[in-house]
C-alpha positions in Angstrom: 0.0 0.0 0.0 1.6 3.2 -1.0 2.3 6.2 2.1 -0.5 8.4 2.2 -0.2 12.3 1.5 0.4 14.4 3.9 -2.0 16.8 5.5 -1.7 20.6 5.4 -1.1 20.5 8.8 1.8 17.9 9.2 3.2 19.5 6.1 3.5 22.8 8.4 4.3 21.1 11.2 7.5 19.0 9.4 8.3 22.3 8.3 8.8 23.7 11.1 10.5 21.4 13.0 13.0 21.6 9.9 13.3 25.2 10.2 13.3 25.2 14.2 16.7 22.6 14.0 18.5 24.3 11.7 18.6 27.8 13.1 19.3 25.8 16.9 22.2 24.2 14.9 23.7 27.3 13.6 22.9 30.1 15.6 23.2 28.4 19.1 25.6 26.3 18.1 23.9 22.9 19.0 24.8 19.8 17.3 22.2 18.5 14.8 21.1 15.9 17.3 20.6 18.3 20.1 19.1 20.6 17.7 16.8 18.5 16.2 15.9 16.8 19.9 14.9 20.6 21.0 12.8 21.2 17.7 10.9 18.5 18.4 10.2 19.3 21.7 9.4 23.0 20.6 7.3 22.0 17.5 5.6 19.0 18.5 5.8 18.7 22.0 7.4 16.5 24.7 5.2 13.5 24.8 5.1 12.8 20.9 6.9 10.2 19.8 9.1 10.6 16.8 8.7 7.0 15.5 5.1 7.8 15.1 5.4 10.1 12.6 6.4 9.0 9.1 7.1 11.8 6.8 
């Protein structure tokens, strides 16, 4: 069975999750696993699990 299209929301929400890691990476200086550990926190929230989410 082929993935199913994302929504308009999860499309906004990837993106900024995306956006949020990269300017933690370079402006703070984070690595891209802290930076991307902190977007998700920030974007999605603590209690989601990333595995759930297939993008």
């Amino acid at each position: 069975m082929p993935p199913q299209p994302l929504s308009a929301t999860e499309i906004n929400r990837r993106d900024a999750y995306e956006e949020r890691a990269a300017i933690l990476e370079y402006d703070a200086g984070l690595t891209r696993e802290e930076a991307e550990r902190l977007a998700w926190d920030e974007v999605m929230g603590e209690d989601t699990c990333r595995e759930e989410w297939e993008w």
